[in-house]
Phi, psi and omega in degrees: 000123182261113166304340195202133191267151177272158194241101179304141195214137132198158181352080232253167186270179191025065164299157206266148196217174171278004173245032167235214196200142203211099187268153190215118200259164159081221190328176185278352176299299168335312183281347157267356149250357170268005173247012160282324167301310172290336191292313182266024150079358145335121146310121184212192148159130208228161196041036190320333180250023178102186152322081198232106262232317192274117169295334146311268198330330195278313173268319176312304194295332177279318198273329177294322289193299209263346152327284203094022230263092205252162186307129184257146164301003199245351182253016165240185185196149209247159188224062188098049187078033181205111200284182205183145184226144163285345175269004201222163152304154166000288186318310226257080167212190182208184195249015168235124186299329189299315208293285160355286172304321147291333156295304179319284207305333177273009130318318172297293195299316197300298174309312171311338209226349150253344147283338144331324194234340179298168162272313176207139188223125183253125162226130183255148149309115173240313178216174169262008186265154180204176197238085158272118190317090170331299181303351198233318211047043196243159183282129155237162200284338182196139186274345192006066156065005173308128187320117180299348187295343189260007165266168135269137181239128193215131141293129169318090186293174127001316202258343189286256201331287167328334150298304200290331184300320205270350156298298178290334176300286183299334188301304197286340160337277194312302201289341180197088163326331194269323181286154167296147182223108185243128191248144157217163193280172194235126185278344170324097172297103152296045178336304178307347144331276190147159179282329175308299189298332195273324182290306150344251174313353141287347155288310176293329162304317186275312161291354139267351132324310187274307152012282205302286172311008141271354181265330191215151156330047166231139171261168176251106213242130201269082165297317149296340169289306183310309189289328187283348178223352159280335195221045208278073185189130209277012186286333183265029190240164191255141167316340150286349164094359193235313156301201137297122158265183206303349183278326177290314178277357170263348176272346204241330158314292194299336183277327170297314176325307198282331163294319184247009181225139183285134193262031147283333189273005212262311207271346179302306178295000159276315196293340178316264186313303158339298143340306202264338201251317179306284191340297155333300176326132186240125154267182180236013157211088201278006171270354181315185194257315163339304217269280156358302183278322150345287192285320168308318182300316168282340174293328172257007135307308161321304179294321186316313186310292226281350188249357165298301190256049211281010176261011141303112187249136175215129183236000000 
């Protein structure tokens, strides 16, 4: 008796290996598979500008990044002492306006230069609700708390997302012909919206997304579908009930696995995950003689990786 309907997947031609590089832009979802990627010692890097939710934010930042187009001080602003940009997250301020405008900008440049060169760039979606700034009358990427009276709060239509894609599509096309463009919607419930308001905007995102991958050399990896019909329980939620919890994101890990990492890469992510797991050991006697063969032993696992891989870091 099969209990559960499955979201059919298979294996795709050009998969991400260690000898490629794999930038991964948007929702925070995104950010639970680039750190399953950093766990496992994949070349990567992800989110230079925080978390960013949105498909305007997503193309504003890659057309500024392959532009050059870098941050002038008057386009960030300070906020109870802690200066702040409207393209960027939270995370990404300082307590000095100057120090804030030089991180964006080597932000910039590092994303200009890793969309040239990835191999493959993941990208997630999270909602279609966006914020415009009264005073600018421009879309921002994060409101940091700034009093909402001073926003618009707008959905995105369908032909607005399909723009901002089809957009986003060709800069990285043009700027590197060769990455992989793997796009998926973010299982992440945007509750806050309203349930209505979320289930909205992920039709639109979604029905602008299918558009593009009919249109253009890009795939899709259905990560929402998996959570939304594979994991149909609320066991596989986080204690706010809206993310994914660490059982959810591994299952939806194993499943990008058998589609995206190339399976020559599986025992290099054993000697990995060995390694990362050796590190972790507290013994309970560490002068043995025992402990002492231990350690020679992950030390020299580490140089095999590390004169393999020298872009493997371990600490």
């Amino acid at each position: 008796m099969e209990l559960q309907t499955k979201v059919p997947l298979q294996p795709v031609d050009h998969p991400i290996n260690y000898q490629g590089k794999v930038l991964l832009f948007g929702s925070c979802f995104v950010e639970n598979m680039g750190d399953k990627l950093n766990y496992f010692q994949f070349p990567q890097y992800q989110n230079p500008f925080g978390v960013l939710f949105q498909p305007l934010a997503l193309e504003n930042l890659v057309k500024r990044a392959l532009e050059s187009s870098f941050y002038q001080q008057d386009e960030v602003f300070c906020q109870e002492g802690i200066w702040r940009c409207f393209d960027a997250h939270s995370e990404v301020r300082s307590d000095d306006q100057k120090t804030l405008v030089e991180l964006l900008n080597q932000r910039l440049r590092l994303t200009g230069q890793w969309v040239e060169s990835a191999s493959h760039i993941i990208i997630t979606l999270g909602t279609a609700w966006v914020y415009e700034y009264n005073a600018s009358q421009k879309i921002v990427a994060n409101c940091h708390k700034v009093p909402q009276r001073e926003f618009i709060k707008k959905l995105l239509s369908v032909d607005a997302i399909q723009s901002s894609l089809e957009s986003l599509v060709n800069m990285i096309g043009n700027a590197n012909p060769k990455a992989k463009l793997i796009f998926t919607i973010s299982p992440v419930r945007h509750l806050k919206d309203g349930f209505v308001e979320n289930q909205q905007s992920k039709s639109h995102l979604i029905t602008a997304l299918h558009h593009i991958i009919n249109g253009h050399q890009v795939s899709y990896f259905p990560a929402y579908e998996i959570m939304m019909d594979e994991l149909r329980d609320y066991r596989f939620y986080a204690e706010d009930m809206v993310h994914p919890n660490a059982l959810a994101v591994d299952y939806i890990w194993e499943k990008f696995k058998t589609v995206w990492i190339s399976s020559e890469a599986y025992p290099i992510m054993d000697e990995v995950e060995s390694v990362r797991k050796g590190l972790q050991h507290r013994p309970f006697n560490p002068g043995s003689e025992a402990h002492e063969k231990f350690k020679t032993s992950l030390r020299a696992k580490i140089t095999y990786l590390q004169e393999r891989y020298p872009f493997m870091k371990f600490e």
